[in-house]
PyMOL Python script that loads the backbone (N, CA, C, O; Angstrom):
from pymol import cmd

cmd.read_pdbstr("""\
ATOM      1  N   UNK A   1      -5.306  29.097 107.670  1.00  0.00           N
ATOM      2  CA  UNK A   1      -5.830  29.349 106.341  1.00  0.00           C
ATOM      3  C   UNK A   1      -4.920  28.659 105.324  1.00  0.00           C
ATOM      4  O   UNK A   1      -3.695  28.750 105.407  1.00  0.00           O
ATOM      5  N   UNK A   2      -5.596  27.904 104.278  1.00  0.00           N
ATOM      6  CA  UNK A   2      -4.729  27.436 103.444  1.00  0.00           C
ATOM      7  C   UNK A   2      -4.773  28.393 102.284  1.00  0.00           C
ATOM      8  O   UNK A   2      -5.782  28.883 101.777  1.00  0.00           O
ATOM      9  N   UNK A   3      -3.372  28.600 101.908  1.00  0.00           N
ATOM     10  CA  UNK A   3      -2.786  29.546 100.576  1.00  0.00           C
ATOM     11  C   UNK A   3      -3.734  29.097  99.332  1.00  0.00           C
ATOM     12  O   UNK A   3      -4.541  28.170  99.407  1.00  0.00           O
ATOM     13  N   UNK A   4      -3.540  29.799  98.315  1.00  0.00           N
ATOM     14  CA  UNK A   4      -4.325  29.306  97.057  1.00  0.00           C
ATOM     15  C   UNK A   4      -3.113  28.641  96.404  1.00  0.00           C
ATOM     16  O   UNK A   4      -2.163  29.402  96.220  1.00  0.00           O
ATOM     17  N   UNK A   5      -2.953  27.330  96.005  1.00  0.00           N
ATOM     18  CA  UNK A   5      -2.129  26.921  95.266  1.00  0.00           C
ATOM     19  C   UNK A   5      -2.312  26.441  93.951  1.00  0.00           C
ATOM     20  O   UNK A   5      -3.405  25.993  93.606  1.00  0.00           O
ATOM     21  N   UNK A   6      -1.341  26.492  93.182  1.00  0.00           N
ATOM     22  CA  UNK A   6      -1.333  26.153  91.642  1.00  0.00           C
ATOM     23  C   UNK A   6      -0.171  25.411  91.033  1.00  0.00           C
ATOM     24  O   UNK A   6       1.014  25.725  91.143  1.00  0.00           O
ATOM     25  N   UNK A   7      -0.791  24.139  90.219  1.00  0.00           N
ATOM     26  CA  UNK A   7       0.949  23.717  89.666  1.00  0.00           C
ATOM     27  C   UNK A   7       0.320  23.344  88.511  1.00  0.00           C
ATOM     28  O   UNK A   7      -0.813  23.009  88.165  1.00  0.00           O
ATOM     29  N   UNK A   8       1.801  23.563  87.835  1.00  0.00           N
ATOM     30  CA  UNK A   8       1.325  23.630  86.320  1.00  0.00           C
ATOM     31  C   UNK A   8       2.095  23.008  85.785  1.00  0.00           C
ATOM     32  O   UNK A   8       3.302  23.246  85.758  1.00  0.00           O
ATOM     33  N   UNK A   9       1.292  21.713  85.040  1.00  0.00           N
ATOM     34  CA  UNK A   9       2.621  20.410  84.336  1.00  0.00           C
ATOM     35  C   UNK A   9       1.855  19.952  83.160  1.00  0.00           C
ATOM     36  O   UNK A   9       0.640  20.121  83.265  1.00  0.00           O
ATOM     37  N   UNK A  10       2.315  19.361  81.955  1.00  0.00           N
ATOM     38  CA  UNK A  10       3.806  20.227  81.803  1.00  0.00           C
ATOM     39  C   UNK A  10       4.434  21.322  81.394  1.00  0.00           C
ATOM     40  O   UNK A  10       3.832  21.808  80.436  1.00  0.00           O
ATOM     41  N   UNK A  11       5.419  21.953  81.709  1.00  0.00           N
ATOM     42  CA  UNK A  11       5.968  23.352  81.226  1.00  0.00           C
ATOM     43  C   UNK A  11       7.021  23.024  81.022  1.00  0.00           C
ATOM     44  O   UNK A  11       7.572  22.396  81.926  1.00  0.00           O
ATOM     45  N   UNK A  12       7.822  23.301  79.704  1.00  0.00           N
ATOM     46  CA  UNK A  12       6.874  24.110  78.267  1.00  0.00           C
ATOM     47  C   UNK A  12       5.360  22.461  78.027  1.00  0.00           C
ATOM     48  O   UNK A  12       5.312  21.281  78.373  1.00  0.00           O
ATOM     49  N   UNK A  13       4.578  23.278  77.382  1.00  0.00           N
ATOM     50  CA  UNK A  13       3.766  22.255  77.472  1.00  0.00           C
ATOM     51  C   UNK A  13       3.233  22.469  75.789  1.00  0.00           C
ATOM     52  O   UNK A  13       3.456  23.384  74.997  1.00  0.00           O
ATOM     53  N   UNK A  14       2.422  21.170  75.650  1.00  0.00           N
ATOM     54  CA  UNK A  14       2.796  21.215  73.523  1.00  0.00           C
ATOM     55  C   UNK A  14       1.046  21.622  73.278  1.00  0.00           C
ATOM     56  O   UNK A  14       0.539  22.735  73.143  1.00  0.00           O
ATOM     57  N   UNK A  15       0.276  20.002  73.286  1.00  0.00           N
ATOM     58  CA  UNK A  15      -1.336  20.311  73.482  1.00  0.00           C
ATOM     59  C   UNK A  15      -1.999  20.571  74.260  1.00  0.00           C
ATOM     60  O   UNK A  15      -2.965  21.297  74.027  1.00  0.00           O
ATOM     61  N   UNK A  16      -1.760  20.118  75.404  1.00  0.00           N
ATOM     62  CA  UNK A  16      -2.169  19.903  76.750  1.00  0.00           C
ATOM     63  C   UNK A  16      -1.746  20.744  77.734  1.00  0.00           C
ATOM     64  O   UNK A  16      -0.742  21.387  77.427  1.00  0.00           O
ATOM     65  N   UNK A  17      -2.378  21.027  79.278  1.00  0.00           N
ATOM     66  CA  UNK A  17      -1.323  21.333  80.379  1.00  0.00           C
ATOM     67  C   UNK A  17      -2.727  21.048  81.025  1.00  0.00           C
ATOM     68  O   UNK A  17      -3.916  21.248  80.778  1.00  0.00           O
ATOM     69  N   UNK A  18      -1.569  20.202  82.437  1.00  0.00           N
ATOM     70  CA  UNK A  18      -2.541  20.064  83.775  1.00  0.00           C
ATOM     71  C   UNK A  18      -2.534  21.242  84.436  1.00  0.00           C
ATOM     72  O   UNK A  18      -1.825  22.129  83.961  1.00  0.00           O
ATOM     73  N   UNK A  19      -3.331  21.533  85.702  1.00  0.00           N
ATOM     74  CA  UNK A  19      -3.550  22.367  86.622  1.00  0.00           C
ATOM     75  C   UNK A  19      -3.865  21.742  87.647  1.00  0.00           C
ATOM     76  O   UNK A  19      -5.030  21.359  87.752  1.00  0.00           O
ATOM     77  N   UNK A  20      -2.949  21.477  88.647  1.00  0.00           N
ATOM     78  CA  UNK A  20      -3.260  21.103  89.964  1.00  0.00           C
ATOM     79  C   UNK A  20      -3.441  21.999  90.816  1.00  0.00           C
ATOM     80  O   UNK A  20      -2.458  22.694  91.074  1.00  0.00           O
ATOM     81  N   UNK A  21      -4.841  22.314  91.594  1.00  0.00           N
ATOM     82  CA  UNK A  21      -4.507  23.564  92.461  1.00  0.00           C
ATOM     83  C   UNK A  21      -5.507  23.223  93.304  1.00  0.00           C
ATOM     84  O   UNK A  21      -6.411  22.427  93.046  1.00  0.00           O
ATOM     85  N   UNK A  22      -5.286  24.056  94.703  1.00  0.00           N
ATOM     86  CA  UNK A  22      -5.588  24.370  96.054  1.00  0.00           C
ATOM     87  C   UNK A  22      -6.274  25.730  96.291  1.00  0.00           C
ATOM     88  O   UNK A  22      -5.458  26.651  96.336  1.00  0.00           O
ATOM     89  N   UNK A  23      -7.958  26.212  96.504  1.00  0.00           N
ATOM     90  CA  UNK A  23      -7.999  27.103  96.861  1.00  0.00           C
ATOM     91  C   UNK A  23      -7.856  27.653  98.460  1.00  0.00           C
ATOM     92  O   UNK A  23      -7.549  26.979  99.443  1.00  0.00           O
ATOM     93  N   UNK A  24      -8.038  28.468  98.423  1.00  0.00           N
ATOM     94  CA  UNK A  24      -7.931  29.062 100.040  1.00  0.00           C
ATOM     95  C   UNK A  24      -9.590  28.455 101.015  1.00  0.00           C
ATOM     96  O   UNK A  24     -10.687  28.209 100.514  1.00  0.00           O
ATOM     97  N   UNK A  25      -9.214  28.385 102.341  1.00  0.00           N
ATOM     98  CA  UNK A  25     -10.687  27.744 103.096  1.00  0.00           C
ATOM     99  C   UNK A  25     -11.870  28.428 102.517  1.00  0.00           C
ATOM    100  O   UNK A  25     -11.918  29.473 101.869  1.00  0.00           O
ATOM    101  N   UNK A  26     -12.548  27.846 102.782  1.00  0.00           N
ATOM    102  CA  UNK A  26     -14.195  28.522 102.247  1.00  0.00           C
ATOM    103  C   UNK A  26     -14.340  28.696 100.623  1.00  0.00           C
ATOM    104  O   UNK A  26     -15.231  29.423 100.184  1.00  0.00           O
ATOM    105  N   UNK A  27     -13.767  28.258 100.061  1.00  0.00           N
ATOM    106  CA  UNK A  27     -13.621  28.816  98.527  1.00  0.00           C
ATOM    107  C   UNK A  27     -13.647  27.760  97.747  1.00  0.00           C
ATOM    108  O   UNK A  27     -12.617  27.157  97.447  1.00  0.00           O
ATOM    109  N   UNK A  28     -15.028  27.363  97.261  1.00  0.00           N
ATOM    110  CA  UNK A  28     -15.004  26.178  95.971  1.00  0.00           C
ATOM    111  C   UNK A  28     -15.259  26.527  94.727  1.00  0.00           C
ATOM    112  O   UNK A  28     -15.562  25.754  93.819  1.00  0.00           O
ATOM    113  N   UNK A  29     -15.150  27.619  94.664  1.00  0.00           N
ATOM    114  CA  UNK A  29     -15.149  28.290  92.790  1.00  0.00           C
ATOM    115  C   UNK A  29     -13.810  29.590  92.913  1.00  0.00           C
ATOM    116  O   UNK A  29     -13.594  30.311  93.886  1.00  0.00           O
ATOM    117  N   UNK A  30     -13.009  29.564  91.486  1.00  0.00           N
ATOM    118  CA  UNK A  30     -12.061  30.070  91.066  1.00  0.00           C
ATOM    119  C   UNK A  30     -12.095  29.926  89.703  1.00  0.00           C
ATOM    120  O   UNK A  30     -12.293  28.824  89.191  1.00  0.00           O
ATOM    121  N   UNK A  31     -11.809  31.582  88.640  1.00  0.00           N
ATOM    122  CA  UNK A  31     -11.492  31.331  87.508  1.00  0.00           C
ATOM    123  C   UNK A  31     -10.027  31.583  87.211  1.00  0.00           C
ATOM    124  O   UNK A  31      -9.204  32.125  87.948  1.00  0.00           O
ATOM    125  N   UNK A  32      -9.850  31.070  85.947  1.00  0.00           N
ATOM    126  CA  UNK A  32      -8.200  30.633  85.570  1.00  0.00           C
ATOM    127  C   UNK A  32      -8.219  31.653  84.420  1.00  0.00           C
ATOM    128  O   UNK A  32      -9.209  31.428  83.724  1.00  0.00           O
ATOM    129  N   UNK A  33      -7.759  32.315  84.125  1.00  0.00           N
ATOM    130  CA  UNK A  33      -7.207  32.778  82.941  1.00  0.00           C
ATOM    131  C   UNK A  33      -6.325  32.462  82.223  1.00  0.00           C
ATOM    132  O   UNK A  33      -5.621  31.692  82.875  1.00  0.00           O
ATOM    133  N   UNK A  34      -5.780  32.637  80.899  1.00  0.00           N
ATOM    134  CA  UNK A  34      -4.631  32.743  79.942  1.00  0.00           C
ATOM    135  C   UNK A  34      -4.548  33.890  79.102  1.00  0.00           C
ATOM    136  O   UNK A  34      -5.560  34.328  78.556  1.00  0.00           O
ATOM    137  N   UNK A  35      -3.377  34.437  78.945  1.00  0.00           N
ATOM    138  CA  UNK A  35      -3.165  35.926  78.476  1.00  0.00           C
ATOM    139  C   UNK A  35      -1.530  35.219  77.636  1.00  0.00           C
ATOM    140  O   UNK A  35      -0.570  34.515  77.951  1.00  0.00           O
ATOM    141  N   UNK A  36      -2.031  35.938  76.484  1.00  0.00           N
ATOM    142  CA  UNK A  36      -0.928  36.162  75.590  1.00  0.00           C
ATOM    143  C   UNK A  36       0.235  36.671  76.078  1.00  0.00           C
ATOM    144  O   UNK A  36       0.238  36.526  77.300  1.00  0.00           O
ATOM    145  N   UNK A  37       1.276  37.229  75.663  1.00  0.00           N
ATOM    146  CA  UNK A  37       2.352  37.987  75.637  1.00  0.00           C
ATOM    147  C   UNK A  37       1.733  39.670  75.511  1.00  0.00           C
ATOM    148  O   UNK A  37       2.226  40.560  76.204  1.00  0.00           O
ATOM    149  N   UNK A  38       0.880  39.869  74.774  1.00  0.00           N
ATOM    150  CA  UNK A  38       0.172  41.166  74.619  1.00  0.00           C
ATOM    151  C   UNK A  38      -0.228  41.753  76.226  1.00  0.00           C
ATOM    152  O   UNK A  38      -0.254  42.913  76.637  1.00  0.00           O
ATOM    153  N   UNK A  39      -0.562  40.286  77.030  1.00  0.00           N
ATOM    154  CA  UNK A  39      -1.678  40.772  77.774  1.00  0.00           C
ATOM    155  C   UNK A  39      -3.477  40.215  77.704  1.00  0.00           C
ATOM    156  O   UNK A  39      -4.324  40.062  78.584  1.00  0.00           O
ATOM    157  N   UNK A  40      -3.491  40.041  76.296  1.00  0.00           N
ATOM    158  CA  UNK A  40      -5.247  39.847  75.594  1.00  0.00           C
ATOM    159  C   UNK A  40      -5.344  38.311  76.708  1.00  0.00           C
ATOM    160  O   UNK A  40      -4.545  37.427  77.016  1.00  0.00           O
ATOM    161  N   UNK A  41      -6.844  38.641  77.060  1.00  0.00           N
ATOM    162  CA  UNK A  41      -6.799  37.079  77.532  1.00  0.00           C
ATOM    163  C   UNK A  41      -7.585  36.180  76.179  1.00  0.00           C
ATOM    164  O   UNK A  41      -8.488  36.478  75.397  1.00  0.00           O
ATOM    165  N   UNK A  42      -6.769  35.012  76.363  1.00  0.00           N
ATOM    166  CA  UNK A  42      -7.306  33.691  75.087  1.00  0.00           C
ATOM    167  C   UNK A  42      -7.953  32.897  75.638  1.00  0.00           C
ATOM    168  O   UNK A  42      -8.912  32.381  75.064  1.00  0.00           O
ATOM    169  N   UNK A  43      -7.611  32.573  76.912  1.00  0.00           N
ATOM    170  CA  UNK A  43      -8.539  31.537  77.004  1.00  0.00           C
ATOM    171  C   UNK A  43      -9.248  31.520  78.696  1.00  0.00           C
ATOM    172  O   UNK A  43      -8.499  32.102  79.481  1.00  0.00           O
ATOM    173  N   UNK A  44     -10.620  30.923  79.395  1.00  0.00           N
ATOM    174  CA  UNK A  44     -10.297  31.625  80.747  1.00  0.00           C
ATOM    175  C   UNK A  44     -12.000  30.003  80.924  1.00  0.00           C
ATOM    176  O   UNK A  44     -12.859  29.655  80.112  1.00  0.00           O
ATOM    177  N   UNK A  45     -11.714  29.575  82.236  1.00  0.00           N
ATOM    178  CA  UNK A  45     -12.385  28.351  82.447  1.00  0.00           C
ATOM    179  C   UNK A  45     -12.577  28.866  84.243  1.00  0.00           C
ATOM    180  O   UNK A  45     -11.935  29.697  84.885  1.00  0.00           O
ATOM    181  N   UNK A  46     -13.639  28.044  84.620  1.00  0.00           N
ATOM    182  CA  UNK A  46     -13.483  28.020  86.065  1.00  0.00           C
ATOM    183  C   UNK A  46     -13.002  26.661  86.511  1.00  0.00           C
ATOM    184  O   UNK A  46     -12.743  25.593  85.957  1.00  0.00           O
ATOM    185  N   UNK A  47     -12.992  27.097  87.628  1.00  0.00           N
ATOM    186  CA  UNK A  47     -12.175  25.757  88.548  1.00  0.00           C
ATOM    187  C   UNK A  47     -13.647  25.979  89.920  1.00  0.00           C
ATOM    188  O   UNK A  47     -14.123  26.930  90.540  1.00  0.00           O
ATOM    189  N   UNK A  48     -13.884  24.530  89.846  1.00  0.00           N
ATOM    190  CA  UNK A  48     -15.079  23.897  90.847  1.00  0.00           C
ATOM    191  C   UNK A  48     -14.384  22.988  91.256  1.00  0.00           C
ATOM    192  O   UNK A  48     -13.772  22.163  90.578  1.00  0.00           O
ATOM    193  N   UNK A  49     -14.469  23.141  93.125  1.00  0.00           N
ATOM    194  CA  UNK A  49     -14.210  22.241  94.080  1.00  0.00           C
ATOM    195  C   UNK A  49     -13.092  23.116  94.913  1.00  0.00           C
ATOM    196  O   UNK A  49     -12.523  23.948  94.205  1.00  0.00           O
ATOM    197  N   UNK A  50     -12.766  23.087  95.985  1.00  0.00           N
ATOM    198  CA  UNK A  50     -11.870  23.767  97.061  1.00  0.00           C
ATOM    199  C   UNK A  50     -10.548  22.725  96.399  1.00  0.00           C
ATOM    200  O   UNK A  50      -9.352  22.860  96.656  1.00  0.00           O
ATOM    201  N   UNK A  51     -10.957  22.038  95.802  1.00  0.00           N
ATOM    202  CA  UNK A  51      -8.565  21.061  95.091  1.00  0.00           C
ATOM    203  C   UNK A  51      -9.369  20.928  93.981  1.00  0.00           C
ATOM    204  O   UNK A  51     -10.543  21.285  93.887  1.00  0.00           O
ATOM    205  N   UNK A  52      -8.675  20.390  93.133  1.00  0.00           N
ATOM    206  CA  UNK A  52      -8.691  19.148  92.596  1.00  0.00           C
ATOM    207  C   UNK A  52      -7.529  19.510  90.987  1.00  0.00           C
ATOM    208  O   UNK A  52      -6.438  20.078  91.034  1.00  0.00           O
ATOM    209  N   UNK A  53      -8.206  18.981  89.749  1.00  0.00           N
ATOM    210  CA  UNK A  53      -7.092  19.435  88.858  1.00  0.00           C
ATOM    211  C   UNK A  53      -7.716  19.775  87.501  1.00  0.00           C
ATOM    212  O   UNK A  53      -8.703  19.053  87.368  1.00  0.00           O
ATOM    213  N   UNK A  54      -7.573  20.475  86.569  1.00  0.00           N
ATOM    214  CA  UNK A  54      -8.075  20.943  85.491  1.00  0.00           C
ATOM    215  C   UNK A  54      -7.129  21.000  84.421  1.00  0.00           C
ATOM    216  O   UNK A  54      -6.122  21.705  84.481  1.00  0.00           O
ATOM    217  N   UNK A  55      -7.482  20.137  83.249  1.00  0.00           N
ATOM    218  CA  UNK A  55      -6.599  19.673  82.172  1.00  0.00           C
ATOM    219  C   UNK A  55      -7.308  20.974  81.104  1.00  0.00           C
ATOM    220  O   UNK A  55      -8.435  21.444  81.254  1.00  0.00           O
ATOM    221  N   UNK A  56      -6.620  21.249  80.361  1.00  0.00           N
ATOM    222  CA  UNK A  56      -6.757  22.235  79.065  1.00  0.00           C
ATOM    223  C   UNK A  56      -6.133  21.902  77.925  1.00  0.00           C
ATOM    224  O   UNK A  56      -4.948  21.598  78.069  1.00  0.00           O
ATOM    225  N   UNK A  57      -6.722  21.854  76.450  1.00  0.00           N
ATOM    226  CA  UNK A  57      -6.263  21.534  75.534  1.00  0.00           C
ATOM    227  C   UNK A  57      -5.663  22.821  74.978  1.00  0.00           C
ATOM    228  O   UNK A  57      -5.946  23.914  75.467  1.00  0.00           O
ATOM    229  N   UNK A  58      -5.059  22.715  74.232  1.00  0.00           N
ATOM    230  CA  UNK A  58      -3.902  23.625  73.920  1.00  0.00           C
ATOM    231  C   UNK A  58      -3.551  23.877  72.925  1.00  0.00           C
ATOM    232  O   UNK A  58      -2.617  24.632  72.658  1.00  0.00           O
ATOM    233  N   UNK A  59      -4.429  23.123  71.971  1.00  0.00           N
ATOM    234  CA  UNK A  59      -4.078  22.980  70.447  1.00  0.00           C
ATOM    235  C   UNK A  59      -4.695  24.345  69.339  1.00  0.00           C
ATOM    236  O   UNK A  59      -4.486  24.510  68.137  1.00  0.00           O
ATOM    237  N   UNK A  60      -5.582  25.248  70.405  1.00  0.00           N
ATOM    238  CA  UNK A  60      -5.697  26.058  69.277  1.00  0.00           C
ATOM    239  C   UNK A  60      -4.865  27.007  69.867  1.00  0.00           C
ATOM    240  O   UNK A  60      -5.228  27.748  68.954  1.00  0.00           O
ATOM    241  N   UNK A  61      -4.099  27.702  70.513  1.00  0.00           N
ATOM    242  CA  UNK A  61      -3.109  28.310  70.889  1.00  0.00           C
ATOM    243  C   UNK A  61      -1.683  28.479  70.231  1.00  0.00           C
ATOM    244  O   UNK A  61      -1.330  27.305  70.121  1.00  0.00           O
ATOM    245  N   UNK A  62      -0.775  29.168  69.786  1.00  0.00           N
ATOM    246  CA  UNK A  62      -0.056  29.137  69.368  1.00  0.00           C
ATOM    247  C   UNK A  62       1.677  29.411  70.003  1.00  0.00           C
ATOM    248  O   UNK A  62       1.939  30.041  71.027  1.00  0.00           O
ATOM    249  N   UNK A  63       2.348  28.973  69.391  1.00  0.00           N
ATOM    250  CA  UNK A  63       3.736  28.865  70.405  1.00  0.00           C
ATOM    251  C   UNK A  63       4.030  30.304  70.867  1.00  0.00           C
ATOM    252  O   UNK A  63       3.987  31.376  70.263  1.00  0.00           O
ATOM    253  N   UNK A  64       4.322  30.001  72.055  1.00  0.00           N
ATOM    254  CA  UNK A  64       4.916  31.050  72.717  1.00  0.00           C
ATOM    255  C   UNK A  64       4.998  31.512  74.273  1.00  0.00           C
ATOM    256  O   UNK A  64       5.001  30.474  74.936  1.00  0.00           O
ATOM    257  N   UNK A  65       5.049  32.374  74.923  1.00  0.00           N
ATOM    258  CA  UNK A  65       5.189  32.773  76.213  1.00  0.00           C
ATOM    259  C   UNK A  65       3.898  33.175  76.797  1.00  0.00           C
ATOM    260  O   UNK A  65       3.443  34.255  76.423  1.00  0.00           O
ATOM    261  N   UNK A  66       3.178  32.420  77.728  1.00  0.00           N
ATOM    262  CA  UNK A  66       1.681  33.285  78.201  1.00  0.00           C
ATOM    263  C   UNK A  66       1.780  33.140  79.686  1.00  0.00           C
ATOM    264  O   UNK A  66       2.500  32.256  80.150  1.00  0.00           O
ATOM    265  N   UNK A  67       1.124  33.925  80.444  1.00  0.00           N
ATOM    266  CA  UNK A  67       0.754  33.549  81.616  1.00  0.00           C
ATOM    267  C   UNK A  67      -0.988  33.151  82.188  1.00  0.00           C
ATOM    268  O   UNK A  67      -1.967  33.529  81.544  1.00  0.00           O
ATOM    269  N   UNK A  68      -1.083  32.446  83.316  1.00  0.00           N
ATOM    270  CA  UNK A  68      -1.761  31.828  83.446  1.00  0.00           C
ATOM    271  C   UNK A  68      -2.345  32.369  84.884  1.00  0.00           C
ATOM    272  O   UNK A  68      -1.553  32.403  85.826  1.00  0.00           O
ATOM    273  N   UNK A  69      -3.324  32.675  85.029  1.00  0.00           N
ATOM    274  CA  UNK A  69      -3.170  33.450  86.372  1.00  0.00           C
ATOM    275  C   UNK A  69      -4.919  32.947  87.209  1.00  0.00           C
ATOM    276  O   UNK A  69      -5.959  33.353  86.691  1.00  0.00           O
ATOM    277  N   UNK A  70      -4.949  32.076  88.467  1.00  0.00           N
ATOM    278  CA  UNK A  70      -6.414  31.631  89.173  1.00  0.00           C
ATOM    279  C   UNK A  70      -6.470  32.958  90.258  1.00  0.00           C
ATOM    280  O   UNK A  70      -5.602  33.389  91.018  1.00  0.00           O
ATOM    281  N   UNK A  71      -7.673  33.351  90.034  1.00  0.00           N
ATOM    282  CA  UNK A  71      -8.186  34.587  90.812  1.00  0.00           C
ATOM    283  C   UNK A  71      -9.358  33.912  91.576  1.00  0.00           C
ATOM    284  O   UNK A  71     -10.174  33.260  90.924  1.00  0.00           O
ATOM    285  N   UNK A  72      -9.529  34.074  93.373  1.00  0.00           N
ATOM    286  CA  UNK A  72     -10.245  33.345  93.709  1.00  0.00           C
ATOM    287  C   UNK A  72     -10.570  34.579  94.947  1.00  0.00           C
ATOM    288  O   UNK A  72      -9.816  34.560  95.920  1.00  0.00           O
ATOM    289  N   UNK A  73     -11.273  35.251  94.923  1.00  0.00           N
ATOM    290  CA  UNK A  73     -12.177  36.110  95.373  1.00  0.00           C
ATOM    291  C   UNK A  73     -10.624  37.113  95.670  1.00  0.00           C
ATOM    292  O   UNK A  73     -10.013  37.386  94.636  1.00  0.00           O
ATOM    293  N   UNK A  74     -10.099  37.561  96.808  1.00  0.00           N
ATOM    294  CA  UNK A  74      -8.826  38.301  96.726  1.00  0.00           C
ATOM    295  C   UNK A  74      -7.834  37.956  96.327  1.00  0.00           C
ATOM    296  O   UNK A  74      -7.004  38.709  95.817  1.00  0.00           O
ATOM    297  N   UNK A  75      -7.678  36.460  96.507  1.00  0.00           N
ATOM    298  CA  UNK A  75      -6.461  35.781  96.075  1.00  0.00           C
ATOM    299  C   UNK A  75      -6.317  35.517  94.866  1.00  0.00           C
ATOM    300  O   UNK A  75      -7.306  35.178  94.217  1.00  0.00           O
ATOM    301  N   UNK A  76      -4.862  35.618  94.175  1.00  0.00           N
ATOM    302  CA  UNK A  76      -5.145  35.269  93.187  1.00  0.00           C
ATOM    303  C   UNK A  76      -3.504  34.464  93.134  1.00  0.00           C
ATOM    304  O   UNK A  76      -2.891  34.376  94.198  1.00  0.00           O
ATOM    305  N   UNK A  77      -2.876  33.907  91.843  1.00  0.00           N
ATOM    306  CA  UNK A  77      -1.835  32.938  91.764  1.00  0.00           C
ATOM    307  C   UNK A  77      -1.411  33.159  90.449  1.00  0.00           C
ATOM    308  O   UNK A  77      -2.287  32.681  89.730  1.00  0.00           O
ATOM    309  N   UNK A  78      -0.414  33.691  89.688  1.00  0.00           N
ATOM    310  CA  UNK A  78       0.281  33.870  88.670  1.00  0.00           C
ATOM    311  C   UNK A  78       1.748  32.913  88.243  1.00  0.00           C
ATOM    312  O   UNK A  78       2.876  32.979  88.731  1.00  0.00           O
ATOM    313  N   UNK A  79       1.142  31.914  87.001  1.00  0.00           N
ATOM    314  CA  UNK A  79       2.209  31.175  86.610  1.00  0.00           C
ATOM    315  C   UNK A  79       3.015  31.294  85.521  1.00  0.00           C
ATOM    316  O   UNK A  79       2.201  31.678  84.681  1.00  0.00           O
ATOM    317  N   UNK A  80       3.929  31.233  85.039  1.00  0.00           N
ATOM    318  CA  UNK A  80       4.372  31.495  83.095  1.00  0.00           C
ATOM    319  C   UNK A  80       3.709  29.858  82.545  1.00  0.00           C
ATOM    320  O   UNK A  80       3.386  28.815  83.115  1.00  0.00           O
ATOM    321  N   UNK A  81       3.731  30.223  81.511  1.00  0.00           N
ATOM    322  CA  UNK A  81       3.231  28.617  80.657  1.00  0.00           C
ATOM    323  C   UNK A  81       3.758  29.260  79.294  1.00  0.00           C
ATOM    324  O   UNK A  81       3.454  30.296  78.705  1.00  0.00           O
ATOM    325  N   UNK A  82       4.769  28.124  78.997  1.00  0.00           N
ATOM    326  CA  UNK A  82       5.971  28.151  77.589  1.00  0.00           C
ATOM    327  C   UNK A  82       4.944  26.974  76.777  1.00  0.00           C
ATOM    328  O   UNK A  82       4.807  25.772  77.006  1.00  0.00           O
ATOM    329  N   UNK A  83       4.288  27.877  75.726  1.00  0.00           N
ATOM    330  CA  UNK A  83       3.818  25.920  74.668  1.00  0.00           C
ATOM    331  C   UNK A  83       4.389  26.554  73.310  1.00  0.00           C
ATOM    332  O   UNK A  83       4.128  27.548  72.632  1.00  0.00           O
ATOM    333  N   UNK A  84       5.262  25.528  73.250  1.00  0.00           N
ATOM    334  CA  UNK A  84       6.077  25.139  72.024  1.00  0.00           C
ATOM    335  C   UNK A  84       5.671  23.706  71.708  1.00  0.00           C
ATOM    336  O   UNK A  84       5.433  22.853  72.563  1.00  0.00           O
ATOM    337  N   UNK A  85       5.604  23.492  70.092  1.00  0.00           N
ATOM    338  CA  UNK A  85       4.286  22.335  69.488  1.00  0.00           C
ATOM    339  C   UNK A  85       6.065  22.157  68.769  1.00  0.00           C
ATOM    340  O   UNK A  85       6.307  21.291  67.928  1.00  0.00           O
TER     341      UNK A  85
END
""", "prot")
cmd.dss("prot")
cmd.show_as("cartoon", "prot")
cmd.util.cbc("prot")
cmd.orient("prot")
């Protein structure tokens, strides 16, 4: 079985951030979230295809500490993401 993987470049990241990720076998849909420091989620996209990579603009977001977390049926993958502009 392959793990669900996630990489996240760049961090701290300003407008932008990639998402390179890997879901687990059998699995070609996954959604991504973004959550404030509160917790609130801001922003949340799916991911289509078992790999590939998903770019996000970043510009209406504001500086600070969030996490980023792909939930893909049980699995899920939790990253920090620092955007300082």
């Amino acid at each position: 079985v392959v793990p669900l993987q996630m990489n996240v470049h760049p961090n701290p990241a300003t407008t932008w951030v990639a998402i390179d990720y890997t879901l687990p076998n059998g699995n070609a849909k996954a959604e991504l979230s973004i959550f404030n420091a509160m917790g609130v989620k801001v922003k949340q996209v799916e991911l289509d295809g078992n790999q590939g990579q998903k770019v996000l603009d970043l510009r209406e977001l504001s500086n600070g500490v969030y996490t980023m977390t792909v939930l893909c049926g049980e699995y899920y993958q939790t990253e920090k993401l620092v955007i300082s502009k």
